[in-house]
GUSEFI-627089 format. One record per residue: z, x, y of N, C-alpha, C, O in turn; residue in three letters. Coordinates in steps of 0.2 Angstrom, whole numbers, padded with zeros to 4 digits, always signed. Layout:
ZXYZXYZXYZXYALA...
//
This chain:
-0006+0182-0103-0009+0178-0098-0016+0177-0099-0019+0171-0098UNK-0020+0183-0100-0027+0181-0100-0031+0177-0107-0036+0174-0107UNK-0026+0180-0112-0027+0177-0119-0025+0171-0118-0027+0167-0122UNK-0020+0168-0113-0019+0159-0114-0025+0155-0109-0027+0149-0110UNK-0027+0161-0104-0032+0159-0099-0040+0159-0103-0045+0156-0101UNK-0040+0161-0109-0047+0163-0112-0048+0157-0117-0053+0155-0119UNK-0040+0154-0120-0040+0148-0125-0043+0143-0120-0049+0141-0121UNK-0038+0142-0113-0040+0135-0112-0047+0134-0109-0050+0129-0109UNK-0050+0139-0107-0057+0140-0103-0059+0138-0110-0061+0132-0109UNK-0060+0140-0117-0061+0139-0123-0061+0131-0124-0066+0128-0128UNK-0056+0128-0121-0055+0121-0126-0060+0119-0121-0064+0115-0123UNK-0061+0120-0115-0065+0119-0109-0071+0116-0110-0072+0110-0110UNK-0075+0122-0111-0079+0123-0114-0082+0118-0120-0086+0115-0119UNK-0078+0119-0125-0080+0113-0133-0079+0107-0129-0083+0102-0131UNK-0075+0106-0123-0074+0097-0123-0080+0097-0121-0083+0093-0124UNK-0083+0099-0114-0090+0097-0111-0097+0101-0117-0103+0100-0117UNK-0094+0104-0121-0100+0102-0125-0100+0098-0130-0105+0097-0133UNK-0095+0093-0132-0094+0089-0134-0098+0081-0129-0102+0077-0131UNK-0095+0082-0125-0097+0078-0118-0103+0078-0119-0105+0072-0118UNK-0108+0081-0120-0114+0084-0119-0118+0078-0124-0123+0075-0122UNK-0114+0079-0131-0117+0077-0138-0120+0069-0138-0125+0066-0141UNK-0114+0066-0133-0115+0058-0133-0112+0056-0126-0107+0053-0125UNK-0116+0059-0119-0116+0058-0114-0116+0050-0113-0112+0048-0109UNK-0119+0045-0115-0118+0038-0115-0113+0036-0116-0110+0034-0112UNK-0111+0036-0122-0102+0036-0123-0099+0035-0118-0097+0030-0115UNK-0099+0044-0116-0092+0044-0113-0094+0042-0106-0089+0043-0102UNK-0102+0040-0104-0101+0037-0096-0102+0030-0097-0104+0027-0092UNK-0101+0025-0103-0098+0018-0103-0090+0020-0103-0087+0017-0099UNK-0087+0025-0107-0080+0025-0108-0077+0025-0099-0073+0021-0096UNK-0081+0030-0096-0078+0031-0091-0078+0025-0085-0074+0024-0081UNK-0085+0020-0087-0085+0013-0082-0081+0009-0083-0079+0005-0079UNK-0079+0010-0092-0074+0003-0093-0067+0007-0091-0063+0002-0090UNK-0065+0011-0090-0059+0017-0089-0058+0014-0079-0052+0013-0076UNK-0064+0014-0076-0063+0014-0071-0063+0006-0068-0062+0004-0062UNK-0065+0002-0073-0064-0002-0071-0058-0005-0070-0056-0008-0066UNK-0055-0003-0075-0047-0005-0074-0041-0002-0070-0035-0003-0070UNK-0045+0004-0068-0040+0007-0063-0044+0005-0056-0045+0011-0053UNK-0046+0002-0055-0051+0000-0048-0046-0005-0044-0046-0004-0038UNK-0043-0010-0047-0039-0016-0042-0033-0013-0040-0031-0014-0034UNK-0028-0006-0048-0022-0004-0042-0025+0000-0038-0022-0001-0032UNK-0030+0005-0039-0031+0010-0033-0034+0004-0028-0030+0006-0024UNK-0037-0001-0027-0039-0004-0021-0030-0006-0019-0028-0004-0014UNK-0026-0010-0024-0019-0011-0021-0015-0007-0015-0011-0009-0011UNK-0016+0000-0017-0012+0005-0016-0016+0007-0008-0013+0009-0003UNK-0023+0005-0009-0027+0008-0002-0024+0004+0002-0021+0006+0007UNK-0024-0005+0000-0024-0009+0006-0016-0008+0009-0015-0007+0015UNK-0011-0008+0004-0004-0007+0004-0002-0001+0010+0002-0001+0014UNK-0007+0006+0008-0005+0012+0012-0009+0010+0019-0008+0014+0023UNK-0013+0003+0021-0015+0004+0026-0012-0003+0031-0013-0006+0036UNK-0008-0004+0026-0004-0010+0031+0004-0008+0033+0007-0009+0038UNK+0006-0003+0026+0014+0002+0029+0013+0004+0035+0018+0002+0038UNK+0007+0008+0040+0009+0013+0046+0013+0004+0052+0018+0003+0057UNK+0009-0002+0050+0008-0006+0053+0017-0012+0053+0019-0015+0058UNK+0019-0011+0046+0027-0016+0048+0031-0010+0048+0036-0010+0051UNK+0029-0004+0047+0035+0002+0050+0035+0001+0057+0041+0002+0059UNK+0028+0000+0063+0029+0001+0068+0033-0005+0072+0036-0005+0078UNK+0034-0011+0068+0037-0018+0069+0046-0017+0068+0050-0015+0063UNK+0046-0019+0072+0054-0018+0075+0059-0024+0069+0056-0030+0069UNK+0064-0023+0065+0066-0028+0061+0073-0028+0062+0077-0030+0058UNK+0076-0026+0071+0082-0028+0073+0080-0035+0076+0075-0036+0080UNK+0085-0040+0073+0085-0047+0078+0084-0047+0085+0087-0044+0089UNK+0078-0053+0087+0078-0052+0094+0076-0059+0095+0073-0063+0091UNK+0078-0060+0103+0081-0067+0104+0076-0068+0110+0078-0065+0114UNK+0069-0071+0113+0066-0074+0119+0072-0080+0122+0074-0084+0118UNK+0073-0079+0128+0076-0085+0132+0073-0086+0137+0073-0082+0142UNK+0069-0090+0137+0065-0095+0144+0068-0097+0147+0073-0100+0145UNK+0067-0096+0154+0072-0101+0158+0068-0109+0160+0063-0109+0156UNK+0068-0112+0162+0067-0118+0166+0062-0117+0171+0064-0112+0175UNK+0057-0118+0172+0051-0116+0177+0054-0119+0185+0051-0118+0190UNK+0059-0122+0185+0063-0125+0193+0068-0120+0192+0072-0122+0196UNK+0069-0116+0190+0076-0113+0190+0076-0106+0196+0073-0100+0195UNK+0080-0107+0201+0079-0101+0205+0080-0096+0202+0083-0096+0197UNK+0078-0089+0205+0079-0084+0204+0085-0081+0204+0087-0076+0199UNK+0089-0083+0210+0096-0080+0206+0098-0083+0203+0103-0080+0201UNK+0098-0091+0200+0102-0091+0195+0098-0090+0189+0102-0092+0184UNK+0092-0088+0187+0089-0084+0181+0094-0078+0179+0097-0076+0174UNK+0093-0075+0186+0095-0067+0187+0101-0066+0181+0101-0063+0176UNK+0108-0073+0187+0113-0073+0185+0116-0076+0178+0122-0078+0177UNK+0111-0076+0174+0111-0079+0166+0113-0073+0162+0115-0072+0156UNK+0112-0067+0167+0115-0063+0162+0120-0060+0160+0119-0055+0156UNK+0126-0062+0163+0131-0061+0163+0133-0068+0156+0136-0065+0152UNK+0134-0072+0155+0135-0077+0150+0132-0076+0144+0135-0077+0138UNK+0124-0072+0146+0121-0070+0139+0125-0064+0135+0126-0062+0129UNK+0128-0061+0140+0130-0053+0137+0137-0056+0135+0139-0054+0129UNK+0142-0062+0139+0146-0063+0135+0146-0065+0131+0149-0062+0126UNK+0141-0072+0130+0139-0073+0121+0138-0065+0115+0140-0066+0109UNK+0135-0059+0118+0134-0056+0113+0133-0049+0116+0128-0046+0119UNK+0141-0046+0116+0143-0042+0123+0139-0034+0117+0139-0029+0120UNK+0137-0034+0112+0134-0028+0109+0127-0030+0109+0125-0028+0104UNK+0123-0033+0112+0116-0034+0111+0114-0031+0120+0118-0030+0124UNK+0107-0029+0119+0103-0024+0125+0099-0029+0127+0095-0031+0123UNK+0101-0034+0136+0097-0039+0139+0092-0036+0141+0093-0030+0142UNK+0086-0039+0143+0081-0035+0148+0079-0043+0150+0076-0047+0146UNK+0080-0043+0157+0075-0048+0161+0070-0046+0164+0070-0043+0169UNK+0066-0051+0160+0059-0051+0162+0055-0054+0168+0051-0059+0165UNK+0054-0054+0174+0051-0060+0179+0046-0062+0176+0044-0059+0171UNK+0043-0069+0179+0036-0071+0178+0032-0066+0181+0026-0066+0179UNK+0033-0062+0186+0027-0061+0188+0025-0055+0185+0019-0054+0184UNK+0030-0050+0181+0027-0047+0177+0026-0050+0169+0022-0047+0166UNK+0029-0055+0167+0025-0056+0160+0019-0057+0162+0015-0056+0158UNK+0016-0060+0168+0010-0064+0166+0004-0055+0166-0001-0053+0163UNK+0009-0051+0172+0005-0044+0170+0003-0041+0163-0002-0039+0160UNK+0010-0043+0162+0009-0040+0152+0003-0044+0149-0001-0042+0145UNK+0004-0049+0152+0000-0056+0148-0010-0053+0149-0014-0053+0144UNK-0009-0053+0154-0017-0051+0155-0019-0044+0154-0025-0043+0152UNK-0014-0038+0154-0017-0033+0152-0018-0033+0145-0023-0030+0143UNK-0013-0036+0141-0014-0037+0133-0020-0041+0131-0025-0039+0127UNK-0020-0048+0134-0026-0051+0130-0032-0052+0134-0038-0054+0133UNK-0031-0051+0139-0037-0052+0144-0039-0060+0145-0045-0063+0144UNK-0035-0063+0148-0035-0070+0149-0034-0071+0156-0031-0076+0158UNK-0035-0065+0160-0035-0066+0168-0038-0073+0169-0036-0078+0171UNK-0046-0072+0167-0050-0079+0168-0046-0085+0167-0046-0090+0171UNK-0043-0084+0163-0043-0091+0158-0033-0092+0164-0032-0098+0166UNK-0030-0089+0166-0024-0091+0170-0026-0091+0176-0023-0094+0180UNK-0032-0089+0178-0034-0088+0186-0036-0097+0187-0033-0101+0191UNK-0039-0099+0182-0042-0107+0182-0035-0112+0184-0036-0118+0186UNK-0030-0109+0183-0024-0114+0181-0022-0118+0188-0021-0124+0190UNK-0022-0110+0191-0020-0110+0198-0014-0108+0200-0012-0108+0206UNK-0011-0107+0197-0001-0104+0198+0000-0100+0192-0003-0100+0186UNK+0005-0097+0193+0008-0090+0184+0011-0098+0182+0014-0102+0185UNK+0010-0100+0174+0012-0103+0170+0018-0101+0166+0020-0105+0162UNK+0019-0094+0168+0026-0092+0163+0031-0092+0167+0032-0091+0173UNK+0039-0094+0161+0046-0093+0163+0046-0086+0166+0040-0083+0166UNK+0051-0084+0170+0057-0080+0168+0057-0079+0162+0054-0083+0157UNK+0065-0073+0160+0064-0073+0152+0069-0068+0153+0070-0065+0158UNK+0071-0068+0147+0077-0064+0144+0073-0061+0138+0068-0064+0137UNK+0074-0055+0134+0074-0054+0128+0083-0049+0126+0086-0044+0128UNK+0082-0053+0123+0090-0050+0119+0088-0047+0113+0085-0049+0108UNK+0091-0041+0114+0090-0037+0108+0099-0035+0101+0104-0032+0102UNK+0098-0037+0097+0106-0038+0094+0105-0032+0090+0100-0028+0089UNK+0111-0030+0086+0112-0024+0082+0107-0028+0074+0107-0034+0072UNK+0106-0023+0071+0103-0025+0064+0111-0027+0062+0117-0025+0064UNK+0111-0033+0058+0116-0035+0052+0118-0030+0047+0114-0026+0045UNK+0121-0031+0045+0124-0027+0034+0124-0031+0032+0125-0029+0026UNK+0125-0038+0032+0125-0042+0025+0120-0047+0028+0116-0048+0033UNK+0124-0052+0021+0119-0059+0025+0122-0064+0028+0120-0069+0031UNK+0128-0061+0028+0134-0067+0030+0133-0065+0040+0132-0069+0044UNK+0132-0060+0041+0132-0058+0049+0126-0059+0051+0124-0059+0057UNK+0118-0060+0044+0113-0061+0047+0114-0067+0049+0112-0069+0054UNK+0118-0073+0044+0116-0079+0048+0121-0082+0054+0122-0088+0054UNK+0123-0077+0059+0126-0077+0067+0121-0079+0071+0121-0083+0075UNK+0116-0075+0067+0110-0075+0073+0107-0083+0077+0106-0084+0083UNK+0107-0089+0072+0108-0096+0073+0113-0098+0075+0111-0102+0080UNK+0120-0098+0075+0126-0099+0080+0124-0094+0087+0125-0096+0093UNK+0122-0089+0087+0121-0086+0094+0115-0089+0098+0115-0091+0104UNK+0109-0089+0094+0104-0093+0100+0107-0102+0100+0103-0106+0104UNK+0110-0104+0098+0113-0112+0098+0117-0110+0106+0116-0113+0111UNK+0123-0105+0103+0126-0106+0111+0122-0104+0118+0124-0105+0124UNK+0117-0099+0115+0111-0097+0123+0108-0105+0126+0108-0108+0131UNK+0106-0108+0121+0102-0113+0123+0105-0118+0127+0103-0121+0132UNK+0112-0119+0124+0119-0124+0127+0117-0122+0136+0116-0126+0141UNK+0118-0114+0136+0118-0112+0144+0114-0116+0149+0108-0117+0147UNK+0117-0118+0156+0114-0122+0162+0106-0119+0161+0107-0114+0158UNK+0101-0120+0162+0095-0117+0165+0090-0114+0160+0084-0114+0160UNK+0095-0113+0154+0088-0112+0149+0085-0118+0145+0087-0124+0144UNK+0077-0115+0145+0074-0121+0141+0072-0122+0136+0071-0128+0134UNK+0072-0115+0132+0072-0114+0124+0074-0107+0122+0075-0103+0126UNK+0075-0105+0116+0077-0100+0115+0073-0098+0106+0073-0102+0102UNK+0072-0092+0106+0063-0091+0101+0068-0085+0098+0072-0081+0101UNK+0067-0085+0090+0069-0082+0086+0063-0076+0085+0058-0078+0081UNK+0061-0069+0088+0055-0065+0085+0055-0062+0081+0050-0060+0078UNK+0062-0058+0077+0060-0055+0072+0060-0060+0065+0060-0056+0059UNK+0061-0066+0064+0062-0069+0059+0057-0069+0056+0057-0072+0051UNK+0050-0067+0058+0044-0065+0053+0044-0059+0051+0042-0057+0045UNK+0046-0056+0054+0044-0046+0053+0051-0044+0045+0051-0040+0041UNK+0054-0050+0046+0057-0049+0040+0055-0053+0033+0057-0052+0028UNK+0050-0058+0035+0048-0062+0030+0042-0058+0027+0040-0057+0021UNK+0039-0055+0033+0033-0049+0030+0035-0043+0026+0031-0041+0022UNK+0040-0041+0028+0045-0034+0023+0047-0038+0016+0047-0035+0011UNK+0049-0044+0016+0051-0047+0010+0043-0046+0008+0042-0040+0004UNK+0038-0048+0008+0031-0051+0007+0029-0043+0003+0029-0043-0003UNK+0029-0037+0007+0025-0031+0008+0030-0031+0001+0026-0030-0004UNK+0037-0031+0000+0041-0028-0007+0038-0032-0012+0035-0028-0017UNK+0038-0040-0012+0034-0042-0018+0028-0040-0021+0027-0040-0027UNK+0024-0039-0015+0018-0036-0015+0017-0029-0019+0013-0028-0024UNK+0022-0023-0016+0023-0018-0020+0025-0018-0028+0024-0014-0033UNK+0030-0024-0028+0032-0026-0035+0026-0027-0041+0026-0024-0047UNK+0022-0032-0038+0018-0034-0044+0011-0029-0044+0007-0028-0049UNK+0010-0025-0036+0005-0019-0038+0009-0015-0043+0006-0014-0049UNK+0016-0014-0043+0018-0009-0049+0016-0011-0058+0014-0007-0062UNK+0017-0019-0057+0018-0021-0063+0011-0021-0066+0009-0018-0071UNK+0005-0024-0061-0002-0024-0063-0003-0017-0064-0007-0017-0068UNK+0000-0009-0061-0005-0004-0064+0000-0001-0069-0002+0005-0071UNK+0006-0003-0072+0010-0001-0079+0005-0006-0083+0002-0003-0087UNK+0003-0012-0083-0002-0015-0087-0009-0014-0087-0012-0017-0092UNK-0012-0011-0082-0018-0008-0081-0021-0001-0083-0027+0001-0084UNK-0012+0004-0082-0013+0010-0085-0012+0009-0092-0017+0012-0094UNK-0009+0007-0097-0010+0003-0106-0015+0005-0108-0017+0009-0112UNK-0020-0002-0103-0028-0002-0107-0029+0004-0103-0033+0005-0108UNK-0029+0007-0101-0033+0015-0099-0032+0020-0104-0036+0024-0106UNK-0026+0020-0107-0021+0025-0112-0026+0022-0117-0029+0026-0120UNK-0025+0013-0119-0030+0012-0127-0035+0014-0126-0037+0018-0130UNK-0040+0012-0121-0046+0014-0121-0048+0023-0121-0054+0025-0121UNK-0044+0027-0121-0045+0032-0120-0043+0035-0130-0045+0040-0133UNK-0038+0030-0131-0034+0034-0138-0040+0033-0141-0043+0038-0144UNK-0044+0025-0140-0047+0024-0145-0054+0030-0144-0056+0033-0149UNK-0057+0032-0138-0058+0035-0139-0060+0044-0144-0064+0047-0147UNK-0055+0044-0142-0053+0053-0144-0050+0051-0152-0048+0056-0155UNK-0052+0044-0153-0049+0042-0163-0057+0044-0167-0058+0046-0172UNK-0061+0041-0160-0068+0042-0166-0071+0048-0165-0074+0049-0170UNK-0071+0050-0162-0072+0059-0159-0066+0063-0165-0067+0069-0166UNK-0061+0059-0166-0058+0064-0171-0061+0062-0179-0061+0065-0184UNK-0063+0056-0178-0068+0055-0185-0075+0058-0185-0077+0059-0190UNK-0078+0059-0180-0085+0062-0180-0084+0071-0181-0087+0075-0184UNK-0078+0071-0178-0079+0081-0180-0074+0081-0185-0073+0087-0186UNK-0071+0077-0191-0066+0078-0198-0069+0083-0200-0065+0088-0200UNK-0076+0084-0202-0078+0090-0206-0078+0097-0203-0079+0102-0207UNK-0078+0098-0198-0077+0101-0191-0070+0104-0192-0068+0110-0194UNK-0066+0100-0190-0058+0102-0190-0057+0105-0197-0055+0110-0198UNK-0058+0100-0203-0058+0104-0207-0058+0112-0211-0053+0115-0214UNK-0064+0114-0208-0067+0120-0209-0063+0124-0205-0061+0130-0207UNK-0060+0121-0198-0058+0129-0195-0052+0129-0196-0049+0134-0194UNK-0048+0122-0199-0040+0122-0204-0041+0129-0209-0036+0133-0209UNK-0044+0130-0211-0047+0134-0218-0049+0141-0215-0047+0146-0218UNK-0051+0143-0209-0051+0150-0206-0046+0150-0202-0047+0154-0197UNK-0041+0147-0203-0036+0151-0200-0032+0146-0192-0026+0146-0190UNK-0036+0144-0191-0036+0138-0183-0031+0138-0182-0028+0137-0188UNK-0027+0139-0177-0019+0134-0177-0020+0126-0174-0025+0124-0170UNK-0016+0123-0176-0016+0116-0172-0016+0116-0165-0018+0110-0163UNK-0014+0121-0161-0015+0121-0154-0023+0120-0151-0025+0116-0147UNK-0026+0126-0156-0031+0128-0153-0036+0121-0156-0040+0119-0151UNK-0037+0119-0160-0039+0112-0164-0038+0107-0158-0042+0104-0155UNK-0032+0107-0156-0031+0101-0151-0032+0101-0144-0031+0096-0142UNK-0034+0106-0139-0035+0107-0133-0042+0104-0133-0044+0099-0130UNK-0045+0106-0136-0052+0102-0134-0050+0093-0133-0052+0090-0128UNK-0048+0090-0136-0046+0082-0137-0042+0080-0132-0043+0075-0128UNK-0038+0085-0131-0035+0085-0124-0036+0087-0118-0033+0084-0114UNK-0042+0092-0116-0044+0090-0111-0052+0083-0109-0054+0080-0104UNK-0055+0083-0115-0060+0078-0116-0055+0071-0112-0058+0067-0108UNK-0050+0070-0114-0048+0065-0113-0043+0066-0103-0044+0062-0099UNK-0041+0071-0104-0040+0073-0096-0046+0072-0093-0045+0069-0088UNK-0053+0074-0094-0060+0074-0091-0060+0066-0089-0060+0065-0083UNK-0060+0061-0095-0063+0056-0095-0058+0049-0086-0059+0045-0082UNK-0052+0053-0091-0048+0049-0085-0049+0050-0078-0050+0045-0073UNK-0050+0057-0077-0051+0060-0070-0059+0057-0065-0060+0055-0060UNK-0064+0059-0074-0071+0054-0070-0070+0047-0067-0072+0045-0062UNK-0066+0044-0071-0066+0038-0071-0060+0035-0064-0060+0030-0062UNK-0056+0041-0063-0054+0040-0056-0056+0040-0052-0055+0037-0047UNK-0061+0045-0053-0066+0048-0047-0071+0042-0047-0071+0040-0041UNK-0075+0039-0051-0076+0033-0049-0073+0026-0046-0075+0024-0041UNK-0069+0024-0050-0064+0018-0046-0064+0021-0040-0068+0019-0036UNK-0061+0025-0037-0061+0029-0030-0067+0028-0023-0067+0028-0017UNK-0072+0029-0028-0077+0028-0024-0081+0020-0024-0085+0018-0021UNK-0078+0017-0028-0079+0011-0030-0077+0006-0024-0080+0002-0020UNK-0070+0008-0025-0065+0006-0017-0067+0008-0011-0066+0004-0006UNK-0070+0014-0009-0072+0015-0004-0080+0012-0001-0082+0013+0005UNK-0082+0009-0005-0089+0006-0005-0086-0002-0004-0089-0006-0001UNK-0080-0002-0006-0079-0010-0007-0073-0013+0003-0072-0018+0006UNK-0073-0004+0004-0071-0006+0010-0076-0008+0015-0074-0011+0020UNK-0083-0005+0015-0084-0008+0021-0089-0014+0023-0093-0014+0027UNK-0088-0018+0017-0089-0027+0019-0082-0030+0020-0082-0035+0024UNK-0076-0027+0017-0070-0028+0018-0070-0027+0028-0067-0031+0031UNK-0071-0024+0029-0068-0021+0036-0074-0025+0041-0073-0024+0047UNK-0079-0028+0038-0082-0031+0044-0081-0037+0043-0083-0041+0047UNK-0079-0040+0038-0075-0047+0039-0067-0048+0044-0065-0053+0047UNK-0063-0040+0042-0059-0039+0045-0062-0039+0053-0059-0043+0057UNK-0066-0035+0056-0064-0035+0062-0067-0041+0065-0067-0040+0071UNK-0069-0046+0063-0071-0054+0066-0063-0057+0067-0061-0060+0072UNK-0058-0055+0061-0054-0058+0064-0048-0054+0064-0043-0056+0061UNK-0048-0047+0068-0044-0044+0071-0046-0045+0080-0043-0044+0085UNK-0052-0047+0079-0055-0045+0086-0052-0055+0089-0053-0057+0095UNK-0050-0058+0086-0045-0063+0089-0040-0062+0092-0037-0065+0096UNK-0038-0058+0088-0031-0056+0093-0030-0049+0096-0024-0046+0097UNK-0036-0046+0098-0039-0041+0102-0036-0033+0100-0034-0028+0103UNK-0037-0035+0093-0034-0028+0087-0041-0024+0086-0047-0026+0087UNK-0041-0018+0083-0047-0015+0082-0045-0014+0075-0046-0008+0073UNK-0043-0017+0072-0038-0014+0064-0043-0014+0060-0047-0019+0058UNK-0042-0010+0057-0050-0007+0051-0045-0003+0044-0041+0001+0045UNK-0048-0004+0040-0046-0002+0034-0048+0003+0032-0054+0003+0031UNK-0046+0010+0031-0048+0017+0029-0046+0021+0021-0041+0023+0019UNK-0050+0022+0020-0046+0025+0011-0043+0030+0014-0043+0033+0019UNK-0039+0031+0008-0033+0035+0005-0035+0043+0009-0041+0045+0009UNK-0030+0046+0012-0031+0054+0013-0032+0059+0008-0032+0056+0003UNK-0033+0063+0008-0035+0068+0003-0029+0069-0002-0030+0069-0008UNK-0022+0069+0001-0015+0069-0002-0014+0064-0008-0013+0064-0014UNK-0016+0057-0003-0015+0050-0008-0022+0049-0013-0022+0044-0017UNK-0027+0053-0011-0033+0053-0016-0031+0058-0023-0031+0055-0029UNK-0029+0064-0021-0029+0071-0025-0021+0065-0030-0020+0067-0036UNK-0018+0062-0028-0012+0060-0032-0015+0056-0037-0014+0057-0043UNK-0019+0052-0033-0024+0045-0040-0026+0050-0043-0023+0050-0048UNK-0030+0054-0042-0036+0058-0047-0031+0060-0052-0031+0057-0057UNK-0027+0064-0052-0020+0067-0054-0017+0063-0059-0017+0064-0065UNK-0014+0055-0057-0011+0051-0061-0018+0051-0065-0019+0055-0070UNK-0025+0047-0063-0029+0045-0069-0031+0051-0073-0033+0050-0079UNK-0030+0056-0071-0031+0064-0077-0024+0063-0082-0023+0066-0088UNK-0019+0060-0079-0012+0061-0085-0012+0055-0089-0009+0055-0094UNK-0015+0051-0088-0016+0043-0090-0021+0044-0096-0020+0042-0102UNK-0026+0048-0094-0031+0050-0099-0028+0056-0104-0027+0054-0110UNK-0025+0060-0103-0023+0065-0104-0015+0061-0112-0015+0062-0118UNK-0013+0058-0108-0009+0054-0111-0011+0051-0118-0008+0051-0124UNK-0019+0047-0115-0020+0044-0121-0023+0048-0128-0023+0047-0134UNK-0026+0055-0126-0027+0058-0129-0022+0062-0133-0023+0064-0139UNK-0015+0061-0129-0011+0066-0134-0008+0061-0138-0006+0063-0143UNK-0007+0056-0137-0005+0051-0142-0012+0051-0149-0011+0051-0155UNK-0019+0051-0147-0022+0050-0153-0022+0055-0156-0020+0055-0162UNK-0023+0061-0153-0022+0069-0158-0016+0067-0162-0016+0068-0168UNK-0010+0065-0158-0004+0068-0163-0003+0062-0170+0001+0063-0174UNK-0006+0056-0169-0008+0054-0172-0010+0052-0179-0007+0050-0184UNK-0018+0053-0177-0025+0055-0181-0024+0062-0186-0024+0062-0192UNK-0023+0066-0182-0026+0073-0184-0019+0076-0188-0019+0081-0192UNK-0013+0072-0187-0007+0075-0194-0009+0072-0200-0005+0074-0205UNK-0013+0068-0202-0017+0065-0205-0021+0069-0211-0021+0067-0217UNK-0024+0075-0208-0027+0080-0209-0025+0084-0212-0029+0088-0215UNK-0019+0086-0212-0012+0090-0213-0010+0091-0218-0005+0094-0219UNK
//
């Protein structure tokens, strides 16, 4: 164990005095390295910071029914006996006007702006809440069911809410889809730009490898250096795109909060935790890591 521990400290060592020889090099290799892992690592931040937000959104169907602003009270009340027969597995909950308008102003702060009115401007209200679907066939009920609420004496509309929260989950997938496909075509150019790397580096030390073929060298020990040189290059260049993103959040986040602050959100964009940081750094070290062991096994059988 210590002799395997004293190799790799060894290859350690040669790759950052290599690193050393033509520190320009390899800090362009590292800016064009990170520049192309910079869009998925920003994908992935924006992605991890909009997830806590449609998980917390409800994507069981739910149904608003408004009554009739003349419609007495008990026959609002009494609406809910018809509604539940329409849809005797769904959870009613009626809501008076005088509490939504409470909801209303605690949420948005438009006391002012309903006090000027002169009277609460809101229904009565039902929300129906329905069982999640299994296919698509029972999703499209949900249209036959608010058609017969609306039919009922006293109602004056009937409002589909989660039909967005599902458009958004469709959205967030496509979203994930094409961050996937952008960073298998962004990790590529990371692997060429790293192969081609560690190809002229295996042509600058030919005479080098040579020599220590000839005292005895095994190919492992020949090849650790290359290999971690190119693990070093990817990890820098992680570490930079990383903090690249994190620089790029906060003009991001004050354009955000002008229009979050419309709809009386405090929602701000945060990088990645330490877990989903330590995972990027990790993938761009295997990426680098990768393209060097492709060049090695390449190049240097060449040698052979």
């Amino acid at each position: 164990m210590i002799t395997w521990l004293r190799h790799h400290l060894f290859a350690l060592g040669s790759a950052l005095v290599h690193v050393r020889r033509a520190p320009g090099s390899f800090l362009f290799n590292i800016l064009v390295v990170a520049i192309a892992l910079a869009l998925p690592f920003m994908g992935v931040t924006l992605l991890d910071n909009v997830r806590p937000l449609s998980e917390q959104m409800a994507v069981e169907p739910e149904l608003s029914v408004f009554i009739a602003a003349d419609t007495p009270r008990e026959q609002a009340t009494g609406l809910a006996t018809p509604l539940r027969a329409i849809s005797p597995q769904a959870k009613i909950i009626f809501t008076p006007r005088e509490k939504a308008l409470e909801q209303l102003n605690a949420k948005s702060g438009l006391s002012d702006v309903v006090a000027t009115l002169g009277e609460n401007p809101l229904p009565d209200s039902y929300i129906v809440k329905l069982n999640a679907f299994q296919n698509a066939a029972e999703g499209q009920q949900i249209d036959a069911i608010a058609e017969q609420m609306r039919a009922l004496p006293g109602v004056e509309s009937v409002q589909v809410d989660s039909a967005w929260v599902k458009r958004l989950a469709a959205l967030l997938g496509v979203l994930r889809l094409a961050l996937l496909l952008l960073a298998a075509t962004l990790g590529t150019v990371v692997v060429a730009v790293v192969f081609n790397t560690i190809r002229l580096q295996v042509m600058t030390q030919r005479e080098e490898i040579l020599v220590s073929k000839l005292i005895g060298a095994t190919d492992s020990f020949i090849h650790r250096p290359f290999y971690y040189t190119g693990a070093l290059l990817g990890l820098c260049a992680g570490g930079v795109a990383l903090g690249g993103v994190a620089l790029a959040l906060q003009p991001l986040n004050r354009a955000i909060a002008e229009f979050a602050r419309l709809y009386a959100s405090e929602f701000q964009l945060a990088p990645l935790d330490p877990v989903g940081t330590a995972g990027l750094l990790a993938l761009s070290a295997g990426l680098g890591l990768a393209g060097a062991l492709l060049s090695v096994q390449r190049h240097l059988s060449r040698l052979n």
